[in-house]
C-alpha positions in Angstrom: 171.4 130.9 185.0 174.8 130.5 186.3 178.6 130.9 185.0 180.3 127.9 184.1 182.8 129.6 182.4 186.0 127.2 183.6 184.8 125.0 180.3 184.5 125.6 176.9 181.7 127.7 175.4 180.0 126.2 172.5 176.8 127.8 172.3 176.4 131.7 171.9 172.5 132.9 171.7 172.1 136.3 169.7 169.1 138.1 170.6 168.4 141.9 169.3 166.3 143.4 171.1 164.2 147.1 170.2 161.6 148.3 172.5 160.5 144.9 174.0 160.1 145.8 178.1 156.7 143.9 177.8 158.1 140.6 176.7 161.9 140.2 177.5 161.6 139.3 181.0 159.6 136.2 180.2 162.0 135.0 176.9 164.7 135.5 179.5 163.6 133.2 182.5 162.9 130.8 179.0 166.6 130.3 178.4 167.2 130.5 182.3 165.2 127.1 182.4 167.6 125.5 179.3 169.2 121.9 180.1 172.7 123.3 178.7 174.4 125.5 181.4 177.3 126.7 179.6 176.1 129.2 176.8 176.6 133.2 176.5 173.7 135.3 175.7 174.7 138.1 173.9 171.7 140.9 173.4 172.1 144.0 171.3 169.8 146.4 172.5 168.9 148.9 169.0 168.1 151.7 170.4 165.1 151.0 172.5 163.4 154.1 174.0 161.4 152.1 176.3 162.6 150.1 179.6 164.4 147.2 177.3 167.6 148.6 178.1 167.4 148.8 181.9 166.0 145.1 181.9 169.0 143.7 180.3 171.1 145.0 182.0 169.4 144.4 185.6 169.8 141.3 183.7 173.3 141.1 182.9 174.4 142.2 186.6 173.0 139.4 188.0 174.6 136.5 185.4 177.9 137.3 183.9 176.9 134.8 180.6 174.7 137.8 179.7 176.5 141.0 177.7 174.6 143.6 176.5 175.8 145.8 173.1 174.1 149.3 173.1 173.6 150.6 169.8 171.8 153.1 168.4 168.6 152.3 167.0 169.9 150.9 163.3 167.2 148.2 162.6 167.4 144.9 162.6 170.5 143.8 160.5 173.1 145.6 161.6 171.8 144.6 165.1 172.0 140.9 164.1 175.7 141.9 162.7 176.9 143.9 165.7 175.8 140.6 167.6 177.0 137.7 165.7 180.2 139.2 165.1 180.3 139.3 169.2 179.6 135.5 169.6 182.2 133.5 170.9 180.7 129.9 170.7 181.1 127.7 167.8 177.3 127.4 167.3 175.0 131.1 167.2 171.6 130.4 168.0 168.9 132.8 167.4 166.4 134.3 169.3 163.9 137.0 169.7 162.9 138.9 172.6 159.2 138.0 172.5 160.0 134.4 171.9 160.2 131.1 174.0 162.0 128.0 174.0 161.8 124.4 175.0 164.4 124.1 178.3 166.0 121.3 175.9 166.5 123.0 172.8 170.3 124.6 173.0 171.1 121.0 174.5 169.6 119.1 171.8 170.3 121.3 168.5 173.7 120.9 169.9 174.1 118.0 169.9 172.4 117.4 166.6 175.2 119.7 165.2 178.2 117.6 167.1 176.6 114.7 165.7 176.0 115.5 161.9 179.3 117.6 160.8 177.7 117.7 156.9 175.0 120.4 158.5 175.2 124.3 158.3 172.4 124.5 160.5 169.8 123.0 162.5 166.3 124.7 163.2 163.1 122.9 164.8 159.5 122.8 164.0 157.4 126.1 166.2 154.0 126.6 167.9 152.1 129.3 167.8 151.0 131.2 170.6 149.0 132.8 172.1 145.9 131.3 170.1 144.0 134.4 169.9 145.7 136.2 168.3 147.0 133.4 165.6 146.1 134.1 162.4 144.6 131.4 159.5 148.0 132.2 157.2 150.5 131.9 160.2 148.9 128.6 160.8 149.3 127.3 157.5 152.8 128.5 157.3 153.5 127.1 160.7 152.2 123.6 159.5 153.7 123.7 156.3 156.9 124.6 157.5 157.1 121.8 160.8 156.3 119.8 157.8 160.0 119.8 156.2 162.4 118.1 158.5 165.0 116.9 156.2 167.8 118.5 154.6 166.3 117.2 150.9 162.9 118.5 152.0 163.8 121.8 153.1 166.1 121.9 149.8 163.4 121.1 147.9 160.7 123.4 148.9 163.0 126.4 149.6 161.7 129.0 147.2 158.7 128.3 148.0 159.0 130.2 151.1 161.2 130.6 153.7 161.5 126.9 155.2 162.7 127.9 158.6 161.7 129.7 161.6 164.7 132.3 162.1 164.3 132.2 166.2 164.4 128.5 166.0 167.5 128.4 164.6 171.3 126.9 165.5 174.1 127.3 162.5 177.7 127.2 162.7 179.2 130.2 163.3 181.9 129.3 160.5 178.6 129.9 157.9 178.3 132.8 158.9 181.6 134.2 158.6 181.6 132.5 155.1 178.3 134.4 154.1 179.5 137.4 155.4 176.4 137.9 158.0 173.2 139.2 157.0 172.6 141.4 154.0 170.2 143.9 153.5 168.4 144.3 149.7 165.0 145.0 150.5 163.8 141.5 151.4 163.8 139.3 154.7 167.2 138.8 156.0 167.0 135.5 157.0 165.3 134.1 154.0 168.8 135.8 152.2 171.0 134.4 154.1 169.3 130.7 153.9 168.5 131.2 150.2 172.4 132.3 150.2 174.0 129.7 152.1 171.3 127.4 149.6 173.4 128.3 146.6 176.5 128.0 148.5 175.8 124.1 149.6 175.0 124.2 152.8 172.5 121.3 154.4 169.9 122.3 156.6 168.1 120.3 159.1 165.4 120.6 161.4 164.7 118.7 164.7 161.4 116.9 164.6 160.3 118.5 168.0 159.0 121.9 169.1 161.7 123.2 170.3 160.3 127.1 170.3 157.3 128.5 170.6 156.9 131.4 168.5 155.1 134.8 169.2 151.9 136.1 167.0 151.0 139.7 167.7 150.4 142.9 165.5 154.2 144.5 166.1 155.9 141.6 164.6 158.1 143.0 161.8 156.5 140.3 159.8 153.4 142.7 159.8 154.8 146.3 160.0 157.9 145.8 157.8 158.0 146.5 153.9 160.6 144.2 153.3 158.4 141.2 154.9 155.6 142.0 152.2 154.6 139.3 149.1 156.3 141.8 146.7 159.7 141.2 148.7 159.4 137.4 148.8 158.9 137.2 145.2 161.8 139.8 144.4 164.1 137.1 146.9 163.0 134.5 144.9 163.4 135.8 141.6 166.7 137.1 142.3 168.3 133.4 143.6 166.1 131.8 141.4 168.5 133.3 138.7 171.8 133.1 140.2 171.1 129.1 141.1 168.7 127.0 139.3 167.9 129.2 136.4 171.3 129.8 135.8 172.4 128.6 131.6 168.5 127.9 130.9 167.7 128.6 128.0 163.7 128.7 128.9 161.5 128.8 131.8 158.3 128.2 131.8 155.7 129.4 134.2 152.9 126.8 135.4 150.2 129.7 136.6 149.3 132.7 135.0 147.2 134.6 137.7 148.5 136.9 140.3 151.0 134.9 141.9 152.6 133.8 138.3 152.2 137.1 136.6 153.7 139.0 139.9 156.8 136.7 139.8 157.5 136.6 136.1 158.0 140.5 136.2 160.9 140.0 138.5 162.3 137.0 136.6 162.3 139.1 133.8 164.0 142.4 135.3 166.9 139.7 136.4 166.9 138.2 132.8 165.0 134.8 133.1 164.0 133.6 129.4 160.7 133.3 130.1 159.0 131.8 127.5 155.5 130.9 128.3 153.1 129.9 131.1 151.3 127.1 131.7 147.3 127.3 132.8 144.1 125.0 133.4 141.8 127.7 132.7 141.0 126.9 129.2 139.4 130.9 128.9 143.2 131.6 129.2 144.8 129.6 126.8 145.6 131.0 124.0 146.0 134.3 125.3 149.0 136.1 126.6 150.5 137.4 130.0 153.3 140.2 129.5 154.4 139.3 126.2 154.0 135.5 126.8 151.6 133.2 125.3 149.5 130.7 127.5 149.3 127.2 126.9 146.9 124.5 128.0 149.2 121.5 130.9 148.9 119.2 127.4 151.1 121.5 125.6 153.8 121.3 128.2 155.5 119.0 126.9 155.7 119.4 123.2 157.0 123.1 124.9 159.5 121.9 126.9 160.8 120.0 123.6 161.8 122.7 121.8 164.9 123.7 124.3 167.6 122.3 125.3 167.5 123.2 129.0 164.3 124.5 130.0 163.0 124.5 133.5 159.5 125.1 135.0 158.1 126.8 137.9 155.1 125.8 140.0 153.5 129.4 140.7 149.7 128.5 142.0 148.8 129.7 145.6 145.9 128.1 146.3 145.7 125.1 148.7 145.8 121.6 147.2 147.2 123.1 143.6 150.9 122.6 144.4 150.6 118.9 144.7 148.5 118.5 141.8 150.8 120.4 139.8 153.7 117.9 141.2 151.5 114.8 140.3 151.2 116.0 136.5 155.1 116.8 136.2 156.1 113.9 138.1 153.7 111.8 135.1 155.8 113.7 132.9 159.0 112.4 134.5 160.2 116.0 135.5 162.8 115.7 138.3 161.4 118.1 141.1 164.9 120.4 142.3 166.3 119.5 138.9 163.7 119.8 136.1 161.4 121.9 137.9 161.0 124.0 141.1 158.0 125.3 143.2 157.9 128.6 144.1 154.1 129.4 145.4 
């Protein structure tokens, strides 16, 4: 790295770091190797009662872009809000300390932000590594989510689950000021703040290219963290889901009555969704009833739907292929996916 601090900083990377001596050194020489010169690299160091510490700032002696905020060990968001709230650049991007990136990705999320003012953010499709220790669901959310590129398409699928890598991610710093930074209720703070800055307008886009490549292993918070589990996802969901497009409905109906739909429907109901009903292609199931709720055959849907006047419906099947099938049969109906109906499984 070196400090080209005679022009104007637009880029300010926020990395917390906790306990990471093992990894650091290499996401370090990562952002070394970037195109873009002129950044800052601000690190907030929660804590760590390893070597971490040390590192950055062996680190941070040898390129004055680097600053290092010690704080005691807090956890993760009010490390993320001690750092932000640091950054000087127009743009934060984030990154983790286990994490690598393309040499071009500051340069060309950048630019993609000069270029297209209408965007809160810009992330970039990930890779996995190292492949050993990948496992078969972070694959399939890795493919499904390098599969949303558009603003509209990461819109559309948004509660579905969280569209974005948070390490791969540039957004104006203005955002964040308006969001007021991360929040913390239990769930994932970045899926918040995007589900957040959702309801609040912002566009999102993503940069067709790998532009990070994105650690597996058995410490991620992803795997050790409550507030990463299914049961926060669908508390996340549930919540947004009735501040934004469940908002003034006078029913929602529930396409999927197994786990995923009966799991999700008790948090719709504790926020005060009118849940009416839930859809099922089990025929042993129709008929019946899931809290409360009776369960109707995909043919009743629409004499259902009829008797409201704004009724919405949710797509909650997990299993591979059943999402687009689902979609198929709605779209037949001429339900308006993001208007008439959402996924959220």
């Amino acid at each position: 790295m070196t400090d080209d601090s005679t022009s104007e900083l637009q880029v300010s990377v926020l990395m917390p770091c906790y306990n990471v001596e093992s990894t650091v050194d290499e996401t370090l020489r990562s952002l070394r190797a970037q195109s873009m010169e002129n950044f800052e690299l601000v690190v907030v160091d929660d804590g760590s009662s390893d070597n971490t510490l040390a590192i950055l700032e062996g680190w941070a002696r040898r390129d004055g872009r680097i600053r290092v905020l010690a704080c005691e060990h807090a956890g993760i968001i009010p490390a993320l809000n001690t750092g932000w709230k640091a950054c000087r650049g127009a743009y934060v991007a984030r990154m983790d300390a286990d994490d690598l990136c393309h040499p071009a990705r500051l340069e060309k999320q950048a630019r993609f932000l000069d270029q297209n003012p209408e965007i809160a953010l810009v992330a970039a499709r990930v890779e996995g590594f190292p492949e050993e220790d990948m496992r078969e669901g972070f694959r399939v959310y890795i493919d499904w989510l390098n599969s949303l590129i558009s603003p509209d398409e990461i819109a559309r699928e948004i509660y579905i689950e969280s569209p974005l890598a948070h390490p791969s991610v540039m957004m104006r710093r203005e955002w964040l000021t308006k969001m007021g930074g991360y929040q913390e209720h239990g769930w994932p703070e970045d899926y918040d703040l995007w589900l957040r800055m959702h309801l609040a307008g912002a566009k999102m886009g993503k940069i067709p290219e790998v532009l990070l490549y994105w650690r597996e292993h058995p410490a991620r918070l992803t795997r050790t963290d409550s507030r990463y589990a299914v049961e926060a996802f669908l508390k996340a969901k549930a919540h947004y889901l009735c501040l934004g497009p469940l908002e003034n409905r006078d029913a929602v109906v529930i396409w999927g009555s197994g786990q995923m739909g009966k799991r999700l429907s008790k948090h719709l109901l504790r926020d005060g969704a009118p849940v009416k009903a839930f859809i099922d292609i089990d025929p042993d199931k129709a008929g019946r009833t899931r809290r409360g709720k009776p369960i109707y055959s995909p043919g009743d849907l629409a004499g259902l739907l009829a008797g409201y006047q704004t009724p919405a419906v949710l797509a909650a099947v997990s299993s591979r292929g059943a999402r687009q099938k689902i979609k198929e049969y709605l779209d037949e109906m001429g339900l308006r996916e993001g208007e008439d109906w959402w996924g959220v499984a």
